[in-house]
N, C-alpha and C positions, 0 to 999 in steps of 0.2 A: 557598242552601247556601254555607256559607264557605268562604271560598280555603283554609284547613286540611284539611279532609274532602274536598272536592275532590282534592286532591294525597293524601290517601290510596284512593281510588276509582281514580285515575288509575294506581297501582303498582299496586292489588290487579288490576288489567286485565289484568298484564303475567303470561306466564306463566311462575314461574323456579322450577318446581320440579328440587330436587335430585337427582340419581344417585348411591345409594350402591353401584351395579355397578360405577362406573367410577373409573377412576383417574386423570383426569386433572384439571387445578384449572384452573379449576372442575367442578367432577363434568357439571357441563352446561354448553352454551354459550347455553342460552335465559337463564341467568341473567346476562348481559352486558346483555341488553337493559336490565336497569332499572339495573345498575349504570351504564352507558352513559351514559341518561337521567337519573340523580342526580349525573353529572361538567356535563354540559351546564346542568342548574339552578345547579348551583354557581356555574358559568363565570358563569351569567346575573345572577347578584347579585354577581358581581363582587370572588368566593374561588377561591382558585387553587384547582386539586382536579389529583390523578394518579390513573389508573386504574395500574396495576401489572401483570406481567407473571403475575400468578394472582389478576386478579379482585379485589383489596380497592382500594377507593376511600378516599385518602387526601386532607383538607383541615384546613386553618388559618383561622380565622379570629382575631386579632391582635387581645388585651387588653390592660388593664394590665400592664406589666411585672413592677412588684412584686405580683403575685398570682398565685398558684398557676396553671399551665396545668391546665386540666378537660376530659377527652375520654369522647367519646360516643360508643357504640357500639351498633349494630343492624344485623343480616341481610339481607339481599336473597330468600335463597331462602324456600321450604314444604315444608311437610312432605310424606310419602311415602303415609301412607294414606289419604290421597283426594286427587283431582285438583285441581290448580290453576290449569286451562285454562278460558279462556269464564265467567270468573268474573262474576258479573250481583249486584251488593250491593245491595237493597234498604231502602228508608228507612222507619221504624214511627215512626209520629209519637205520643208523648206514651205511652208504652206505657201499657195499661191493667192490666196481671197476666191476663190471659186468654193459652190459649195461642195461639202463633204459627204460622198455614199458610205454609207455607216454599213447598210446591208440595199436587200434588193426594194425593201418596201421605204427605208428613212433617210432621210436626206439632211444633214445640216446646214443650215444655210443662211449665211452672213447677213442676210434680209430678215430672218428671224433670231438670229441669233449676235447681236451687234459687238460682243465685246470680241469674234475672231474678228475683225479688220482689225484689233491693236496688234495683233499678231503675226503678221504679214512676213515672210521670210522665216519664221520660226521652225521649229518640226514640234508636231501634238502628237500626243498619246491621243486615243478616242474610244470609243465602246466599240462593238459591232451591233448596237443597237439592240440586242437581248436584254442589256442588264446595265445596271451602274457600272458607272467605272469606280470607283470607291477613293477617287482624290480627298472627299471627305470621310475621313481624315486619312487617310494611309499616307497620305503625300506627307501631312503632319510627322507622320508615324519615322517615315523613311527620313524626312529632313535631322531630325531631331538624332536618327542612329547614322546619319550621314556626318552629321558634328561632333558625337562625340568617338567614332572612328576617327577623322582627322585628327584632334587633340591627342589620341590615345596613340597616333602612328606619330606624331608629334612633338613629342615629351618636351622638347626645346623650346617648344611657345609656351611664354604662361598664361593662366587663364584663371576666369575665376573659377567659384569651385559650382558647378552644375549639376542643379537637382532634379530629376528626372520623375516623371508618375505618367503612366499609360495607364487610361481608364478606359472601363464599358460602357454603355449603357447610356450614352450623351444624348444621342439620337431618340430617348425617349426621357428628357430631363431628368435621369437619375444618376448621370457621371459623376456630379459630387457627393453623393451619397459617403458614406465612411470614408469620406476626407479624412486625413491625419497629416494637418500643420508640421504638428513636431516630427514626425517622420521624415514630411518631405522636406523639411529643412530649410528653405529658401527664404531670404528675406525679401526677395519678392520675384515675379512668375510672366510668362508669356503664354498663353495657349497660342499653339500655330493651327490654325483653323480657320483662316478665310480665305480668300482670292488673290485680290492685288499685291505684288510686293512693297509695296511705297502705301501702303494704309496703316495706318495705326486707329483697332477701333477700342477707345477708352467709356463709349457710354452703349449702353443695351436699354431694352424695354425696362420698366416695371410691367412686374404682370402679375395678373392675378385670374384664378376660373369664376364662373359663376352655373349651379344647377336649377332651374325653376321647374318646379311639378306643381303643374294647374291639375287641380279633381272639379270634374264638371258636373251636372245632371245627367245622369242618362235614360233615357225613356224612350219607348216605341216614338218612331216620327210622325205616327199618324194620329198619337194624343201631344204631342209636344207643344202646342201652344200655349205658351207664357208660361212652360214647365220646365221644358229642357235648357239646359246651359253647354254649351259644344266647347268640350276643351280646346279641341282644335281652331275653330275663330278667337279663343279667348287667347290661345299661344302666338296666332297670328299680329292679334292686337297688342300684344304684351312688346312685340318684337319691335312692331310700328312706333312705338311709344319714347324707344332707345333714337337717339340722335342720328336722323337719316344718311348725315354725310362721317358718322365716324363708324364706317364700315372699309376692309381690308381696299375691296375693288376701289377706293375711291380715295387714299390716302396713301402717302410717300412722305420720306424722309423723316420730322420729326412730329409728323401726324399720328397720335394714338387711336386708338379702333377697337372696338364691340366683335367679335367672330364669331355667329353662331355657326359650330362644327357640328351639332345633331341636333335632330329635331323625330322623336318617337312617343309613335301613341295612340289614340281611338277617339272619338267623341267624349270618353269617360276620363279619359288621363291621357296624358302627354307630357315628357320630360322634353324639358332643352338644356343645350350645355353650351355654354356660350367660355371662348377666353377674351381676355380684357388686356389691351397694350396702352403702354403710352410712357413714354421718355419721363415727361412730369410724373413725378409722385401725388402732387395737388391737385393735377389735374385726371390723374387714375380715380383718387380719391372720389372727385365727382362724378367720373364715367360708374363707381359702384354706386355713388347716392341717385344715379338717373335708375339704376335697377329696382333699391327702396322703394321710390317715387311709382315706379311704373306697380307695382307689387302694391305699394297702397291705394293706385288708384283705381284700382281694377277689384280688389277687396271692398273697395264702397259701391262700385258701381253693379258689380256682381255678389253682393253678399253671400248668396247659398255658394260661392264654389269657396274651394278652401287652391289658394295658393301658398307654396311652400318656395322659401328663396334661400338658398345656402351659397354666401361667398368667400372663400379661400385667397389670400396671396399666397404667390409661387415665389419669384424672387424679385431683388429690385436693381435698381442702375448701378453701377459700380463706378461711375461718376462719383457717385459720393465718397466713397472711399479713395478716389483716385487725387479726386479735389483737393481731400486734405494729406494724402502721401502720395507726389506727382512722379519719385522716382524712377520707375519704372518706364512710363511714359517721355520722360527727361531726357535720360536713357536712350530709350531705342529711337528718338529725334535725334539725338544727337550722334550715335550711331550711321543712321541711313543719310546722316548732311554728310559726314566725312566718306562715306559712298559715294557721292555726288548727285543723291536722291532726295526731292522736296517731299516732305512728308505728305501726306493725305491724309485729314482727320473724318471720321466716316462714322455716323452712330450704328449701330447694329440694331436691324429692324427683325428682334429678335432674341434670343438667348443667350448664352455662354456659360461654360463650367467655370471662365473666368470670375462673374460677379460674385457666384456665392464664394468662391477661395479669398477673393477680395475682400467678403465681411467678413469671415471666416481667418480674417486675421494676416495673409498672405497677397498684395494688392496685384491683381492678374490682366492686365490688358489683353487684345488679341492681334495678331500678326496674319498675314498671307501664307499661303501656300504655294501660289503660281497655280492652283486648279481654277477652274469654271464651271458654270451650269449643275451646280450638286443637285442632287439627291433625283436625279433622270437620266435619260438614257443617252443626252447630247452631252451628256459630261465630258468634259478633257482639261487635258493636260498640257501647259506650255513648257518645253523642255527647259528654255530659258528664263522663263519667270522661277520654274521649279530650282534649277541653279543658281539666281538671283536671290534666292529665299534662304539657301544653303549658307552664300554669302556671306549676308545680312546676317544670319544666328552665328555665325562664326566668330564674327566681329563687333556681335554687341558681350562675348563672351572672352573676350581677347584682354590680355592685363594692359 
């Protein structure tokens, strides 16, 4: 096994999943462990590295002058729906397209799982079906200390000069929390944090939450006539009111969507918490004006209940930043042609720690990993995509 996959075996070990109960940064302290152990490697090749006073590991490694500084960025933590503890990766030599016994109860299988036929001939990592595998991000993690080992065993190549930030807490949208631009130094960033090797994804969600707390009437049900008002039918209605086809089950690619994630409460009250997607920022804008609307119509129609509507933006596309400084982007296209790879452009139905670094003044795209199936138990790893990925950062880092 190579000293690469090795060093991602070694983090997936490590157990750092996140807390989104908590408020404190990092949401867990088990995620030091590997931040810890990725300052110490640093140290070990002989790059200064700082761990930071909330968890984000910062290093330099010193290029050419006259060439752009390029920073790289990947997670430490995993995700929250399934365990990340006692994590045991298993090695599939030469996959055949049959499926795969994880353990004695789970089975992975090419009928439910379509993206192993691109794989055929490969060897995967896999779980034993206990736990994640934690290719999000570790594989990040590993790629990122796999390239800047090459350059450092390398001196004779030159390169540009590569800016490094291991963050927490991604897994529950707080990775860019105390970002520090001038620290990380980069004129502009890649998060390694997807799948495909040949994707380049330059646009994400707008998103934003919304809280509604309906207070109803409450009264015996055996005096309720023409008295009671049931928060719970008025939450049901509130809900009916949101555009029926922009919901998660029912939309792909650059379809935005309504999700309500909780729904708690009694006849008397009931909180919902709904988040809000959508690529368009004009069109986010009127997925919050359908909440307005739904919240005043329900105020006229219900007078005695008191509805209460609080809505928050989270963050937005980084499209737009990318639109107007496309370097980055330009970049690693141009990069993965002289690979002999046609790019794939792909929105991200979803987040990134890249958008907010992006407004935040540092334009951040996202790249592959060679993982699959995050944040469950069918997670795995393409040996080849994962060194495919190695590659590609090598080379969009190269003078």
């Amino acid at each position: 096994m190579d000293e690469s996959l090795e060093r991602f075996i070694r983090y997936a070990k490590i157990d750092t999943q996140s807390d989104d109960a908590s408020s404190s940064t990092p949401s867990a302290k088990k995620e030091l462990h590997l931040s810890r152990l990725l300052v110490k490697e640093l140290e070990t090749l002989g790059i200064p590295a700082e761990l930071d006073g909330h968890g984000r590991v910062y290093a330099k490694l010193r290029g050419e002058k006259e060439l752009p500084a390029i920073g790289l960025n990947a997670h430490v933590d995993t995700a929250l729906e399934v365990s990340g503890k006692d994590v045991h990766p298993r090695l599939v030599e030469n996959y055949d397209g049959s499926p795969i016994k994880l353990n004695g109860k789970l089975t992975m299988d090419p009928k439910d799982f379509p993206s192993l036929k691109k794989h055929l001939g490969d060897d995967l990592l896999v779980t034993d079906g206990q736990t994640l595998l934690g290719g999000d991000d570790k594989a990040g993690d590993a790629i990122i200390m796999s390239v800047l080992a090459f350059y450092v065993h390398h001196p004779e190549i030159k390169h540009h000069t590569i800016c490094v930030l291991f963050t927490p807490d991604e897994e529950i949208g707080r990775g860019p929390e105390h970002f520090d631009a001038k620290k990380f130094g980069a004129d502009f960033a890649y998060t390694i944090d997807g799948d495909d090797p040949d994707k380049i994804e330059a646009e994400n969600f707008n998103a934003a939450h919304a809280e509604v707390k309906i207070t109803g009437v409450s009264i015996h049900p055996g005096e309720a006539k023409d008295k009671m008002i049931n928060a719970l039918r008025l939450a049901n209605e509130f809900d009916a009111l949101l555009a029926p086809n922009e919901k998660p089950e029912y939309t792909e690619g650059y379809e935005g969507f309504n999700h309500l994630l909780a729904e708690n409460g009694t006849a008397e009250s009931v909180t919902l918490r709904y988040i809000i997607r959508n690529h368009s920022r004009e069109k986010l804008l009127r997925q919050k004006d359908e909440f307005k609307d739904a919240k005043t119509f329900l105020e006229k129609k219900y007078p005695r209940a008191k509805i209460e509507l609080a809505l928050q933006e989270d963050y937005r596309n980084m499209k737009e930043v990318l639109d107007k400084d496309p370097r980055a982007v330009l970049y690693v296209d141009k990069t993965m042609r002289s690979l002999g790879l046609i790019p794939v452009y792909c929105p991200i139905r979803g987040g990134t720690d890249g958008a907010t670094f992006s407004f935040l003044g540092c334009p951040t795209p996202n790249l592959g990993t060679g993982t699959y199936n995050h944040h469950g138990r069918y997670e795995y790893l393409s040996v080849k995509d994962f060194h495919l990925m190695i590659e590609i950062v090598k080379a969009l880092l190269k003078a």
